[in-house]
RODRENVO-534308 format. One line per field, with one value per residue: x, y, z of N, C-alpha, C in turn. Coordinates in steps of 0.2 Angstrom, whole numbers, plus 5000, padded with zeros to 4 digits. Example, Ala and Ser with C-alpha at 12.3 -4.5 7.8 and 13.67 -1.06 7.14 Angstrom:
# RODRENVO-534308
n_X (5066/5064)
n_Y (4972/4989)
n_Z (5039/5035)
ca_X (5062/5068)
ca_Y (4978/4995)
ca_Z (5039/5036)
c_X (5066/5064)
c_Y (4984/5000)
c_Z (5039/5039)
# end
This chain:
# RODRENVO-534308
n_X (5029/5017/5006/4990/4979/4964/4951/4940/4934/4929/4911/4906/4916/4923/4934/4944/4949/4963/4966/4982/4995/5009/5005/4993/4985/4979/4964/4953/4934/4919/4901/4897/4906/4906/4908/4912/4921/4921/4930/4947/4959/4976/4989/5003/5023/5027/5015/4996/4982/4972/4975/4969/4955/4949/4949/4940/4929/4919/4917/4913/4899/4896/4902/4907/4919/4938/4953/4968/4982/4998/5014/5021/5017/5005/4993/4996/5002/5012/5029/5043/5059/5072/5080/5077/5073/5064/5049/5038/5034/5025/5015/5013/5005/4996/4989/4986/4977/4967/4963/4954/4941/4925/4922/4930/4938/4941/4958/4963/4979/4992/5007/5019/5010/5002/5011/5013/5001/4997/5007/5002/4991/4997/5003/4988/4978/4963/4959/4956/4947/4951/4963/4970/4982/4990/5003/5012/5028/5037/5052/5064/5069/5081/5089/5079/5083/5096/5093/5087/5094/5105/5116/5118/5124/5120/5126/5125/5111/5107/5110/5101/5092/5079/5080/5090/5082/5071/5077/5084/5073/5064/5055/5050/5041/5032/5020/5005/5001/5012/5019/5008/5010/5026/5023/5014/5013/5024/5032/5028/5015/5010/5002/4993/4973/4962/4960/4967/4982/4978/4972/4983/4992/4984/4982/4998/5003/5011/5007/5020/5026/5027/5029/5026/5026/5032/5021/5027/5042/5056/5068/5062/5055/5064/5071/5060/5064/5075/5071/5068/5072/5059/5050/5042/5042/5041/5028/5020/5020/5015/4999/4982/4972/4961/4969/4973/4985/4990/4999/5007/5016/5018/5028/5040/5033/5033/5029/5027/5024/5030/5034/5021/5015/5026/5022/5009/5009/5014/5006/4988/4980/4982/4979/4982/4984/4986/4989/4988/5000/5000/5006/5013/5005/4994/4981/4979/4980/4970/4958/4946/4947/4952/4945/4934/4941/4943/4929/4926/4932/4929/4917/4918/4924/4915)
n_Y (4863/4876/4883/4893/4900/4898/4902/4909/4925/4937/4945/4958/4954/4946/4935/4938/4934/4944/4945/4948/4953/4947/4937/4933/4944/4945/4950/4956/4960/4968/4968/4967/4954/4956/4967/4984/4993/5007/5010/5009/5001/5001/4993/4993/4994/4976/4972/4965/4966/4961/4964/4977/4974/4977/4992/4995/4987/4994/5006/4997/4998/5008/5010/5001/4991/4987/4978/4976/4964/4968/4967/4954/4951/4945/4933/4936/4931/4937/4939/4942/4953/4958/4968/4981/4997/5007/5013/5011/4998/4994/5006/5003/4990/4993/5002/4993/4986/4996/5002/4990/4996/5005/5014/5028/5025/5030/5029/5023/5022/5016/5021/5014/5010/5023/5029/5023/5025/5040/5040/5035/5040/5051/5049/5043/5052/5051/5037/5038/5045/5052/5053/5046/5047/5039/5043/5044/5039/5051/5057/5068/5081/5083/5069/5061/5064/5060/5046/5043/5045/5037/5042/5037/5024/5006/4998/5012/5013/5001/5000/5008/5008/5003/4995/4984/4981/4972/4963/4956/4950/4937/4921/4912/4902/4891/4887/4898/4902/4904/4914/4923/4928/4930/4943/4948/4965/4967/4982/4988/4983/4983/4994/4994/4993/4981/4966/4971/4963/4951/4950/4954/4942/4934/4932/4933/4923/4910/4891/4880/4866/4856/4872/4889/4902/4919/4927/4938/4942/4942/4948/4955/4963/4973/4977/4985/4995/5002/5004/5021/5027/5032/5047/5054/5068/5077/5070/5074/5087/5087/5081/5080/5075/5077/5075/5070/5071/5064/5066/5067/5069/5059/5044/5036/5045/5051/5060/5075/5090/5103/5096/5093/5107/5111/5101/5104/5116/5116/5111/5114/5104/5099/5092/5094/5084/5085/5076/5076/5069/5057/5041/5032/5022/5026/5022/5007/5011/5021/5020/5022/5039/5038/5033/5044/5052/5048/5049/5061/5067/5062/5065/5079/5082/5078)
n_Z (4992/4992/4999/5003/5018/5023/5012/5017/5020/5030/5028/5018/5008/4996/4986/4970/4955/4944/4927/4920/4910/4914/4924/4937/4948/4963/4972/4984/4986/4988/4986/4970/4962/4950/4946/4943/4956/4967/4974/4976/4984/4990/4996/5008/5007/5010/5016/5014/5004/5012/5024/5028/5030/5043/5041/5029/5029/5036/5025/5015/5017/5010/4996/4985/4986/4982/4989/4983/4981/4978/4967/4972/4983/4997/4989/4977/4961/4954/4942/4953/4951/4957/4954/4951/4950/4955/4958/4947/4941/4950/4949/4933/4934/4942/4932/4923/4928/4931/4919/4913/4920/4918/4926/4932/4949/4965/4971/4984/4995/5005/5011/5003/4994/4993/4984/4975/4969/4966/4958/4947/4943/4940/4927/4921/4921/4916/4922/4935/4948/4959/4973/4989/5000/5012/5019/5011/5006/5002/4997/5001/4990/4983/4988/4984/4969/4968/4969/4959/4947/4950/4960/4972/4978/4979/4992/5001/5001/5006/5021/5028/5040/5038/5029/5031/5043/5037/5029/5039/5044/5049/5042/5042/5051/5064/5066/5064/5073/5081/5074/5076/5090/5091/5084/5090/5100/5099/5091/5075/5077/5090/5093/5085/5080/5084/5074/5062/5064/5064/5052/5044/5045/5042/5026/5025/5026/5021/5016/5019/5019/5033/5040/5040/5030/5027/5014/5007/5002/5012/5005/4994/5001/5007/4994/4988/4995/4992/4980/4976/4964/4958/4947/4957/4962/4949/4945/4956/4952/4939/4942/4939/4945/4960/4974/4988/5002/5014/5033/5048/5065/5072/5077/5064/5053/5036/5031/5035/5044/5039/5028/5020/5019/5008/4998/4995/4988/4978/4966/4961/4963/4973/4990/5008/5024/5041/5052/5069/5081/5076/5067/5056/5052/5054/5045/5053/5065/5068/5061/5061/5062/5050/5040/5041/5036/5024/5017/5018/5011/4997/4996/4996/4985/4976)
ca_X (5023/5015/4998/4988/4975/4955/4947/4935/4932/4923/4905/4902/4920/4925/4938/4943/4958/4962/4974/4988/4999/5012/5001/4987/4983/4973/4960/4945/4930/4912/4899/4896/4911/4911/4905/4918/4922/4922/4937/4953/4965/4982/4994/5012/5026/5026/5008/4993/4976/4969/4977/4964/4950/4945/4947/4939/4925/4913/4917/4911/4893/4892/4905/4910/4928/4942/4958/4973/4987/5002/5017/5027/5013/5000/4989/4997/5007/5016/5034/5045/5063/5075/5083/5072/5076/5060/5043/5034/5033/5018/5009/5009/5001/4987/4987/4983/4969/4962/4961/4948/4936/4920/4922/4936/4938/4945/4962/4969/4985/4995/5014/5020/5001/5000/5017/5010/4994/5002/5011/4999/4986/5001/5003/4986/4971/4958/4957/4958/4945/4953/4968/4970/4989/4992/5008/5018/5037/5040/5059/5067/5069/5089/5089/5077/5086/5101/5091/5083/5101/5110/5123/5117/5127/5116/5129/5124/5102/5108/5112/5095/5086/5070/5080/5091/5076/5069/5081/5086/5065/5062/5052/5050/5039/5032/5014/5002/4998/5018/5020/5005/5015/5030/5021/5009/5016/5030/5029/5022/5010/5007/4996/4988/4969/4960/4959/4972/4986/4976/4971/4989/4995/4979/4984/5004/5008/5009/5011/5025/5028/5026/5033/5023/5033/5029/5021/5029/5048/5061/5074/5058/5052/5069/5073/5057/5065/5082/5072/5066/5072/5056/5051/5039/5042/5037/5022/5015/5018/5010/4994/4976/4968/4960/4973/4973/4991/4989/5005/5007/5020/5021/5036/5041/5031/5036/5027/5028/5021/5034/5035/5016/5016/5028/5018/5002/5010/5015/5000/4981/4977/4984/4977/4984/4980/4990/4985/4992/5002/4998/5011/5015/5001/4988/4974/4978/4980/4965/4954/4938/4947/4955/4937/4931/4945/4942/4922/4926/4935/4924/4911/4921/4928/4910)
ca_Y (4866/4881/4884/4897/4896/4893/4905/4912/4931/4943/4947/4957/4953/4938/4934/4940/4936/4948/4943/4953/4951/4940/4933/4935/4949/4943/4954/4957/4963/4969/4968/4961/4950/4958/4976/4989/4995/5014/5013/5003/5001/4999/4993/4998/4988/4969/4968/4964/4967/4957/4970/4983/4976/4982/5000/4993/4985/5000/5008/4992/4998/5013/5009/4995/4991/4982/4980/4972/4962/4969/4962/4948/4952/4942/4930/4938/4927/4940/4939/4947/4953/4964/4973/4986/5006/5013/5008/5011/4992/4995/5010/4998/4985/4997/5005/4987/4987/5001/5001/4988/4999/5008/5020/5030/5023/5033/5025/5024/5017/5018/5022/5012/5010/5029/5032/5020/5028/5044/5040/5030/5045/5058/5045/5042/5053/5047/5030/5038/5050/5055/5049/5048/5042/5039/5046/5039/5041/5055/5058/5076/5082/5080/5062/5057/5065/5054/5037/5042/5046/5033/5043/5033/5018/5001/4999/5017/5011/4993/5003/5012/5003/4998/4989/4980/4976/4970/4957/4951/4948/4927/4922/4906/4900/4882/4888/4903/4905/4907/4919/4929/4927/4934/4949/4956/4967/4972/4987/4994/4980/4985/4999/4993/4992/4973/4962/4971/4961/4944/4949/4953/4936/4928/4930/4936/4918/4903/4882/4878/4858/4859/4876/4893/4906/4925/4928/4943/4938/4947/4950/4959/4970/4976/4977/4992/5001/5001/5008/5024/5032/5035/5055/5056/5076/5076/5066/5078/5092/5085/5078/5083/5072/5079/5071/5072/5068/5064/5065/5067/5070/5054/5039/5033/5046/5053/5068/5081/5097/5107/5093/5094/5112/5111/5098/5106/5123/5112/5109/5115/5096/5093/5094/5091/5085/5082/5073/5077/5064/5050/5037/5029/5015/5028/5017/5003/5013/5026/5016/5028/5044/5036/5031/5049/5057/5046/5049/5067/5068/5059/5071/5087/5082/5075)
ca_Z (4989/4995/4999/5008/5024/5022/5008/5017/5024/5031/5024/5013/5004/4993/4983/4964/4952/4940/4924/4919/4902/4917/4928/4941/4954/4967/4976/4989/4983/4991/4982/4963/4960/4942/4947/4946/4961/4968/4979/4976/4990/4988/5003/5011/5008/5014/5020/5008/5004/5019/5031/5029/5031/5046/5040/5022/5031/5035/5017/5009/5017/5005/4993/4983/4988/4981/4988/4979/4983/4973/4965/4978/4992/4999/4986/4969/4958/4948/4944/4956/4950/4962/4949/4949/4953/4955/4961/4941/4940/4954/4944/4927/4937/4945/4927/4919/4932/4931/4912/4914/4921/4913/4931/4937/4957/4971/4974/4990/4996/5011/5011/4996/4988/4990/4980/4965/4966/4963/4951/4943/4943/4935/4920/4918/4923/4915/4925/4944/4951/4965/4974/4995/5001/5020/5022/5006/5005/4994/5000/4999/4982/4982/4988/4975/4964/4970/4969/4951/4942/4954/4964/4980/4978/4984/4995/5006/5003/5009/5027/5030/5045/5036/5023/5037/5047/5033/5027/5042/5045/5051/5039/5042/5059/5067/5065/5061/5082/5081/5070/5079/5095/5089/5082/5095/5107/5097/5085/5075/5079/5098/5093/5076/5082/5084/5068/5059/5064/5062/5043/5038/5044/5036/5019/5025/5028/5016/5020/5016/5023/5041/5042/5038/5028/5025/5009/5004/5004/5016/5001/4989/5002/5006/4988/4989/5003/4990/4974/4975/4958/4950/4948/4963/4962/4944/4946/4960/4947/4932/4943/4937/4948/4965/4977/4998/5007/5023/5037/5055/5069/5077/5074/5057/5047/5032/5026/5043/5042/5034/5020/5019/5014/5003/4993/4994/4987/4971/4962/4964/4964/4980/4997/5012/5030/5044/5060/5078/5087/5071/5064/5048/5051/5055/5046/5057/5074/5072/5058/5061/5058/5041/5038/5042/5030/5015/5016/5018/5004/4992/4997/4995/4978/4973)
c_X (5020/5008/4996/4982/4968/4955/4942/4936/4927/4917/4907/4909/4920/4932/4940/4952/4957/4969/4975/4991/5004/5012/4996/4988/4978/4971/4956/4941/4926/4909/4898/4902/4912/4910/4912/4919/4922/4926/4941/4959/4969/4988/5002/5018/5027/5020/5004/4985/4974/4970/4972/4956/4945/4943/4942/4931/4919/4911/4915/4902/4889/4895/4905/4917/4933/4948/4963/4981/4993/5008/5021/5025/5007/4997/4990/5003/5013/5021/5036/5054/5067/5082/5081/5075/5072/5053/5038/5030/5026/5016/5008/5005/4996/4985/4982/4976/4964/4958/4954/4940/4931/4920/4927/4933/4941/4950/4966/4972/4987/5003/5016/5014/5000/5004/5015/5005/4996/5004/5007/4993/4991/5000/4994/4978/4966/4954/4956/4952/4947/4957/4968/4975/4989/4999/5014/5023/5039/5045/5059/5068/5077/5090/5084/5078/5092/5099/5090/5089/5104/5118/5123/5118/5122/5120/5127/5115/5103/5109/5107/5091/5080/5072/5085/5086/5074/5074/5086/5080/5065/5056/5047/5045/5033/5025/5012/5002/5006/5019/5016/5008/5021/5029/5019/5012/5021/5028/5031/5016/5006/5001/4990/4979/4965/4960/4963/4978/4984/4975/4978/4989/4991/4982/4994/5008/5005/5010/5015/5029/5024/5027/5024/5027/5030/5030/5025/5038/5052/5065/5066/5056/5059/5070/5068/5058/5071/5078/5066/5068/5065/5054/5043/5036/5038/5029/5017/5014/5011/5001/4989/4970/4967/4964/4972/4981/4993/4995/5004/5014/5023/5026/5033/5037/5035/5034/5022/5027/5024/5034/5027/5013/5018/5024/5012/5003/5012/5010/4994/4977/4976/4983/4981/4982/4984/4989/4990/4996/4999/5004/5012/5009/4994/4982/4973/4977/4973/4961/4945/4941/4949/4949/4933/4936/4944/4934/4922/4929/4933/4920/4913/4919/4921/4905)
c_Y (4871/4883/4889/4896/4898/4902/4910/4919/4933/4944/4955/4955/4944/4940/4934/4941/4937/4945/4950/4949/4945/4937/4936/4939/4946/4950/4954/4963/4964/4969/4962/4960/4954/4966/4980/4992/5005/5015/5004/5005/4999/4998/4994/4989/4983/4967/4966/4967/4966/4961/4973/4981/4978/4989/4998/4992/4990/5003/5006/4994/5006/5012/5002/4994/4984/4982/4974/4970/4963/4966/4959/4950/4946/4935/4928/4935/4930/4941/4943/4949/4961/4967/4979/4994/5009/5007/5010/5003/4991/5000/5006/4994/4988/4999/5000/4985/4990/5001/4996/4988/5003/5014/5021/5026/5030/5028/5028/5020/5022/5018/5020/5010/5016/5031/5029/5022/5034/5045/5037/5036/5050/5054/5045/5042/5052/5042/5033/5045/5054/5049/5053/5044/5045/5038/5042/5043/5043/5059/5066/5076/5080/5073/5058/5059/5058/5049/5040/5040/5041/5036/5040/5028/5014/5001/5002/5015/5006/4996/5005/5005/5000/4993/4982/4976/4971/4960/4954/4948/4940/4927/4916/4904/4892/4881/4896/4906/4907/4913/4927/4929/4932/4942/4951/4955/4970/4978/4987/4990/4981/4990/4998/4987/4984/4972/4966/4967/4953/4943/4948/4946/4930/4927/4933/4930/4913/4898/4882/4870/4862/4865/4882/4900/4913/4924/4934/4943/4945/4953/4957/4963/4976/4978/4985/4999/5005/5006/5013/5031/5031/5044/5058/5064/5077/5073/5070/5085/5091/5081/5083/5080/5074/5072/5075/5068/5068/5062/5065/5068/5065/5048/5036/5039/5051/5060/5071/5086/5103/5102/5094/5101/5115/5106/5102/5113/5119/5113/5110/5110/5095/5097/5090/5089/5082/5081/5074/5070/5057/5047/5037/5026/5019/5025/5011/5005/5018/5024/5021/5034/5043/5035/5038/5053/5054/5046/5057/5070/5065/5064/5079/5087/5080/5082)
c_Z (4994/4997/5005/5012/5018/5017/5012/5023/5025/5027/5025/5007/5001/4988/4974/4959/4946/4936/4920/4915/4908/4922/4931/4947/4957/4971/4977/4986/4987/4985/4977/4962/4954/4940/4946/4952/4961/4972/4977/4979/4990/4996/5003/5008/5013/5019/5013/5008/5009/5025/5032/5029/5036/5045/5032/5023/5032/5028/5013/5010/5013/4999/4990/4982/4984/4983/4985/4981/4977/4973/4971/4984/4991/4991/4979/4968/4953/4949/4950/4952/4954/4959/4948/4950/4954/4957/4953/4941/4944/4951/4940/4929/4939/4938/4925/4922/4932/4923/4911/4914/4918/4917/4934/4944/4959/4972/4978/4990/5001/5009/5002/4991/4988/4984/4973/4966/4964/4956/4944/4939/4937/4927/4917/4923/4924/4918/4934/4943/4956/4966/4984/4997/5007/5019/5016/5006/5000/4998/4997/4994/4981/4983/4985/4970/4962/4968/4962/4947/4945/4957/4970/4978/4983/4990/5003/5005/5007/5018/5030/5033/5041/5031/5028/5041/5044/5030/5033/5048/5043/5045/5039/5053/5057/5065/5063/5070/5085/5081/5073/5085/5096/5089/5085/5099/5105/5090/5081/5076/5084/5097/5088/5081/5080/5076/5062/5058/5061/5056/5040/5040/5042/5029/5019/5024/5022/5019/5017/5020/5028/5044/5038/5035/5025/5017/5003/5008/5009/5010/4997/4992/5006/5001/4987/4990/4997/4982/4973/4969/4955/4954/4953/4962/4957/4943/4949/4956/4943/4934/4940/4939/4956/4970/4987/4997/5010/5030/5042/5058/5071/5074/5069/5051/5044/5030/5034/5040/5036/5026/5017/5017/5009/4997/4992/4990/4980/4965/4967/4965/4971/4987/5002/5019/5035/5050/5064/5078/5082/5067/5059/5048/5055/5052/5050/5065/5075/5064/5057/5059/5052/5036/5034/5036/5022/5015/5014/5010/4999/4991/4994/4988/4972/4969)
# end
């Protein structure tokens, strides 16, 4: 049996489960437990909600925040199935959430939470006032073409480092003070600023007997890295919602300068902003200026 650690967070968050037609999304809230929120945070693949609180925390003192544990991460009990070819399966699920709402939110997401807010916003305007993605993986137009129509054989994704790493990620440890043992110190952890690391493996890990075992299984966050057929390209066209898409220079990231003028020349939605010498995990490593961009950009667009 599986169970996860103590309930209790950070002030001013608490805890909030949302039903869905095939089960429950779990997510951290500020504020009124039944309020809508003004910002909804979408996380990367293989972490969860709990990750961001430190960068989430300040935000909650103007904002009412929510962030959300999406499908086979952290808290959320919703099927998984690794057949998939596309990441739609995360839009529908933020869709189903949002729909909810009496007030568009501001939805940010990071890598794979900016790619479903994205996409989520192209489908369905109405629901999102704005949209803010730290550095989501919107691949070169030819090689998303490739994943969408399937001339990239599994086989030649199954090869790509992040999905390797991935699936051959320990999942399994003695304890929690393990598990944080392991992790700090090696990267992209080493840089990722105080009490990031400690949130993801608060709700990252579940009991399992005497053992503690990642919540967000090796094989499903592999499975992520393997399906990027949906129309990304298309998506960025078709937006009508004031969007930021935020890149940088330094390791791992995806959207470099020359790709971030190309997007920004696409559509009059889309702004773009591209940080010196910043990573993939720039909310976790520079937390005040990720702060200072998603306030900015409220304000502009306000």
């Amino acid at each position: 049996m599986l169970k996860q650690s103590s309930d209790s967070l950070p002030a001013p968050f608490q805890r909030r489960s949302l039903s869905l037609p095939d089960g429950i999304m779990h997510a951290i809230v500020s504020g009124d437990r039944e309020a809508d929120p003004a910002i909804v945070f979408v996380h990367a693949n293989g972490f969860n909600a709990r990750t961001y609180l430190p960068l989430l925390q300040p935000l909650a003192s103007t904002y009412d925040v929510m962030s959300l544990d999406m499908r086979g991460h952290g808290r959320t009990d919703l099927p998984t199935q690794e057949r998939g070819k596309n990441w739609y399966v995360f839009r529908e699920d933020l869709i189903k959430v949002l729909s909810g709402f009496s007030t568009p939110p501001v939805l940010i997401g990071h890598s794979m939470g900016g790619t479903a807010s994205v996409l989520a916003a192209a489908k369905r305007p109405d629901l999102i006032s704005r949209v803010i993605a730290f550095d989501p993986p919107i691949l070169p137009r030819l090689l998303q073409w490739g994943m969408r129509f399937g001339l990239i054989p599994m086989r030649s994704r199954a090869k790509h480092p992040l999905v390797r790493g991935a699936l051959s990620r320990r999942r399994e440890f003695d304890s929690r003070e393990a598990a944080f043992q392991r992790y700090a110190g090696r990267r992209p952890f080493i840089s990722w600023q105080d009490g990031f690391l400690q949130n993801y493996l608060a709700d990252g890990l579940q009991q399992h007997g005497e053992q503690v075992v990642l919540s967000c299984h090796p094989a499903w966050e592999a499975h992520n890295y393997t399906a990027h057929g949906h129309d990304i390209w298309g998506a960025l066209r078709r937006l009508k919602t004031p969007t930021l898409l935020i890149g940088g220079d330094g390791p791992g990231v995806v959207l470099r300068n020359k790709t971030l003028l190309r997007l920004g020349a696409l559509n009059t939605q889309i702004q773009t902003r591209h940080v010196d010498s910043s990573s993939h995990f720039l909310p976790m490593e520079n937390p005040d200026l990720a702060q200072s961009l998603i306030r900015n950009f409220i304000k502009d667009q306000t």
